[in-house]
FIZAVO-77154 format. One record per residue (C-alpha): x, z, y. Coordinates in steps of 0.05 Angstrom, whole numbers, plus 5000, padded with zeros to 4 digits. Layout:
BEGIN
XZY...
! end
This chain:
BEGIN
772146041224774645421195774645041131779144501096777343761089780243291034778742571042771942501058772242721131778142841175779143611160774144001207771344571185773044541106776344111070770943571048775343290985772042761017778243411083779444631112775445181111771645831135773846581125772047291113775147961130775748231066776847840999777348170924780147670891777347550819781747490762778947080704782147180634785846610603782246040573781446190498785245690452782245150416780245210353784645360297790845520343794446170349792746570403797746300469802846870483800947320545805847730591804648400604801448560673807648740720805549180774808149140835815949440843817749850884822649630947827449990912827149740854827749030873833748620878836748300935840047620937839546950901836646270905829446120873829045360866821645140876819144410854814643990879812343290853811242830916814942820986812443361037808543051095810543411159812544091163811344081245806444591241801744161289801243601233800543951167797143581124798243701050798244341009805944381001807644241074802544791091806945291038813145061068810545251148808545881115815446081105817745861170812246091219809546711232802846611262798147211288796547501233796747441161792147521097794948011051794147970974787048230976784747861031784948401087787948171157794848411169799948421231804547841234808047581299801548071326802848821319796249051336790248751371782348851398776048601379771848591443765748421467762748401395767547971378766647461433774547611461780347891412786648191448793748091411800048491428805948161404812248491369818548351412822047741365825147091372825246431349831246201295834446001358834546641396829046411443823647011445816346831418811746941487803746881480805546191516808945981452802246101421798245701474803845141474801445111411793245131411793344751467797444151430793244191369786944161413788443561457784043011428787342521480794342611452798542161409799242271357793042661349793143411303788443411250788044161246784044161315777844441277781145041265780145221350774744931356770345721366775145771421771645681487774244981529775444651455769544091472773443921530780443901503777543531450774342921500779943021562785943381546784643921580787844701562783745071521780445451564778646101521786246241516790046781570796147011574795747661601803347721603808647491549806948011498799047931501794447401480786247381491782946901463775146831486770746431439764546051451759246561412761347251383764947121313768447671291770247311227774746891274780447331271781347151192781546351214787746581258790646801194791545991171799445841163799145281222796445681276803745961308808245971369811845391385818445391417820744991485824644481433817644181394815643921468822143711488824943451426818843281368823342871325828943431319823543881311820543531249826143391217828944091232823144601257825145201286820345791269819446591277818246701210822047001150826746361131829245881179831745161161839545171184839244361164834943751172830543651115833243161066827542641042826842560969831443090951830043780978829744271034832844841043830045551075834546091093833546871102832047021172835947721183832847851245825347791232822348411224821048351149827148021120826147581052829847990983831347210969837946941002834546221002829045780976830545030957825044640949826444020908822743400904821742960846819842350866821441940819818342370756812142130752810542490688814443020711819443070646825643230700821843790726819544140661827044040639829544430688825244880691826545040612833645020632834045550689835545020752827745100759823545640769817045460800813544850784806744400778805244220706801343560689795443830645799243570582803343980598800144710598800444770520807344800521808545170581803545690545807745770489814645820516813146150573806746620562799746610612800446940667796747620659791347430718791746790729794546850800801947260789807947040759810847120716808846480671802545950667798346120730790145760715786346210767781045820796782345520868778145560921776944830915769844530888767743780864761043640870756943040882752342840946745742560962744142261020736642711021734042301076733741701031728441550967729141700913733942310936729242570981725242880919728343540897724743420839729442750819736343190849734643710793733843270748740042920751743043560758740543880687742143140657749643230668754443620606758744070663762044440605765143650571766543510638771644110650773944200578773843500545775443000604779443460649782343840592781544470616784644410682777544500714771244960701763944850698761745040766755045420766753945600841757145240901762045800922768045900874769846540831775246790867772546740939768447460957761047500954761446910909755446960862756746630792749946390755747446210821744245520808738645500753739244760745747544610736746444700662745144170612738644100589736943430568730143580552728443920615731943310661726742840625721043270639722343380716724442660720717842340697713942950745716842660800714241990784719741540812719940810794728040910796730340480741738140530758742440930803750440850828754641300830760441220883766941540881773941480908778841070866782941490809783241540745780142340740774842140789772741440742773842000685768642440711764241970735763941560669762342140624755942300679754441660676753041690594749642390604743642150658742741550616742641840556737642390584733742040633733841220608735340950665741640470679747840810721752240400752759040610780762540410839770240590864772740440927778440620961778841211010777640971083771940491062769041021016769141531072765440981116760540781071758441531068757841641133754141111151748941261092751140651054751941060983745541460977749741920910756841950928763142450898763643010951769743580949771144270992777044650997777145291026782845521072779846191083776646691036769146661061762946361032761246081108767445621099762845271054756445381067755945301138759444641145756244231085749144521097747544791170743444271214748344321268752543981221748843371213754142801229760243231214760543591145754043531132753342911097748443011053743243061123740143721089736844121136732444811129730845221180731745861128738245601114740945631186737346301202741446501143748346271161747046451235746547091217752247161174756446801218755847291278756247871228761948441248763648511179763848091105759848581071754948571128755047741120755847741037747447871028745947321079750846841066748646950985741746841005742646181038746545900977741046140933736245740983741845170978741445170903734145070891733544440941740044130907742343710961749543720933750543760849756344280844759844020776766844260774771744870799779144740799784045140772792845180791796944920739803145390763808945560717812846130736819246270698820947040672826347250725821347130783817947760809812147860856810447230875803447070882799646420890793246600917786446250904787245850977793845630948799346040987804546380969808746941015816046760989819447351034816547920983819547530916825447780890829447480820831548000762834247720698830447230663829247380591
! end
């Protein structure tokens, strides 16, 4: 299992916003209903649910033109590191297997495989396919791959080794190089992979869109390869990238589920800061997938409808992502030792101003630590992320702290000195004591943390996989201590807990175990959960099937384009 980290570490097991994370074998996607409009506005247009067409009924051919604001990092699969790189490789690659709109595990470059041992090994038989080049996709393209990724010795290093590291020899490829030693190829068309402890959940990790074969050509020519990679998945790139302008993705005929779409052009707007171009031509028709700024989303509401879940086009997609901001005590330190003063702070803070007033509805008030839309997610979940002034003052003086003034610490940018500001005038206001708030820039900021300089620091997770353990194991197991756990929380509940789930054959078996230990998590407040995100996805009318999930991704080959109205 894995998880997604932004910033604040270097992308282990989650994605500390701070940098990806765990998974599940089942996911049922929740669907929230559209904001409601402010006050004294009509009611914001809303587009009939589509269900899914039939293959018949969907047409072949065409271009869909996708934008995306900044420059793609790398699209070598081994060196993802951005959100629209990872949707780009997801096009290109095919890795084992794939998550399917509801979250179950599906074949992909794998036909069929084996969970054995109690899912300590898992067997994969490969479908007979090739590479864009002809060359045929072996189970050594798949460990010319892992191994790569793995190597902690090599230059320049993948920061998407977390995702391997259940797989048994991953310590020592990490310190020496070394193969992974948990990875066989029984013969070209069969891959076991032997992990360190039984984790049947593993299989959904193997899901993640940089975990695929790599041909002969990404050893023995990496800068072709980036600029050009050659995949096994549905479109192939028959031209070097272009930087600052756009790449281009082309039907693969001969992968064994060929793309409606003739081709997918992604452009890049680099130079659209407020993103004017892009909204122009996406009202135009050269556009028909885009980002919107959150000024933006009233208008793209009104000419374009809300999307009728929040995740499928067509129009304004707000779903919540499987991203959560929060904010971090260092619990080893006084006063953030006391639960007592974490609550406190906690019921001081005005979640619901922070999601609708200062980040104008592109957030929500987070009231638990896993997100809506990830299964056995359990909404209400934290007693104390409401606001109750009253009650913050009362639990403050109990604890009987002589804390006249805290800082709050937080990476440089304008949302983050937003959000910050606004607690800042709530704990004051609540508690009367000073709050002082401190920016720095990302490296020293992730430094300072670590090295339990900033005892109340901004924290963020993303998950890459649809699992409550992507979160909760990483941030708040012991084990952790010195990774992803920055906060230094440690219960011996709490692991028994996430032990448990983690070695679970099944999600449903995990959900009550993994919902316990959040519950547990909750009550000692070691982390304040403040804010989920939501997309800010426009979609235009003659765009069919596409889904953007809550992880962010987005299967291109099933889209098809009928005539936009």
């Amino acid at each position: 299992m894995s998880a997604r980290r932004l910033p604040l570490t270097a992308r282990r097991h989650g994605s500390l916003i701070g940098v990806v994370a765990l998974c599940s074998l089942l996911i049922g996607a929740c669907t929230p209903a559209p904001p409601p409009p402010p006050d004294g506005q009509p009611p914001e247009p809303s587009i009939a649910p589509q269900p899914r067409d039939a293959p018949g009924d969907a047409r072949a051919g065409g271009t869909l033109r996708v934008g995306v604001a900044q420059e793609p990092g790398s699209i070598d699969p081994r060196f993802v590191v951005d959100p629209d790189a990872e949707r780009i490789v997801g096009q290109l690659f095919d890795p084992l297997v794939r998550l399917d709109e509801d979250g179950r595990v599906v074949p992909a470059a794998a036909e069929s495989w084996e969970v054995l041992d109690g899912g300590s090994r898992l067997r994969f038989h490969l479908r007979a396919a090739t590479f864009h080049d002809g060359e045929p996709v072996t189970a050594g393209a798949f460990q010319r791959s892992f191994d790569r990724i793995a190597d902690g010795t090599a230059s320049p290093r993948s920061f998407l080794s977390y995702l391997l590291e259940p797989i048994a020899g991953s310590d020592a490829a990490e310190t020496s190089g070394a193969p992974l030693a948990g990875l066989e190829v029984e013969d070209d068309r069969t891959l076991v992979i032997s992990l360190e402890e039984p984790m049947p959940g593993y299989l959904v990790t193997l899901a993640h869109p940089t975990l695929v074969p790599l041909p002969e050509v990404a050893s023995t020519d990496p800068q072709r390869f980036a600029e050009q990679p050659v995949g096994n998945g549905p479109f192939a790139m028959n031209e070097p990238r272009e930087p600052g302008s756009f790449l281009r993705l082309t039907s693969f005929p001969d992968h064994h589920a060929p793309p409606l779409l003739d081709e997918v052009v992604v452009q890049i707007y680099v130079d659209d800061p407020g993103r004017q171009q892009q909204w122009d031509d996406l009202t135009s028709g050269l556009l028909q997938v885009g980002e919107l700024l959150p000024e933006q989303r009233s208008d793209a509401a009104a000419t374009f409808g809300m999307s009728s879940d929040g995740y499928r086009g067509p129009g304004l997609l707000t779903g919540e992502s499987s991203t959560t901001y929060l904010y971090g005590f260092d619990t080893t330190t006084a006063p953030y030792d006391d639960p007592q003063v974490r609550r406190a702070l906690s019921l001081a803070i005005d979640r619901d101003r922070l999601a609708d007033d200062v980040m104008q509805g592109t957030r929500r008030a987070a009231d638990s630590l896993v997100p809506p839309p990830i299964p056995g997610s359990q909404e209400a979940a934290c007693e104390h992320c409401r606001h109750d002034p009253m009650e913050a003052r009362s639990l403050f003086a109990a604890a009987e702290t002589d804390v006249t003034s805290v800082t709050l610490t937080h990476v440089r940018g304008a949302s983050h000195a937003a959000i910050a500001q606004s607690m800042a005038a709530d704990i004051e206001a609540a508690l009367g004591i000073s709050v002082d708030l401190q920016a720095r820039d990302l490296e020293p900021f992730v430094r300072a943390v670590r090295a339990g300089e900033v005892p109340l620091f901004w924290l963020g997770w993303e998950a890459s996989e649809p699992d409550p353990g992507s979160y909760l194991f990483p941030l708040f197991h012991s084990s952790q201590i010195g990774q992803d756990n920055v906060s230094g929380y440690r219960d011996s509940d709490v692991d028994r807990l996430l032990e448990t789930a983690r070695s679970a054959p099944t999600a449903a078996i995990a959900t009550p175990f993994h919902q316990g230990a959040e519950r547990r998590i909750l009550e000692d407040a070691p982390v304040l959960p403040l804010l989920w995100h939501r997309h800010a996805v426009l979609v235009t009318s003659d765009v069919r099937d596409l889904y953007w999930s809550p992880l962010g991704r987005v299967d291109l080959s099933v889209v098809w384009l009928a005539d936009r109205s």
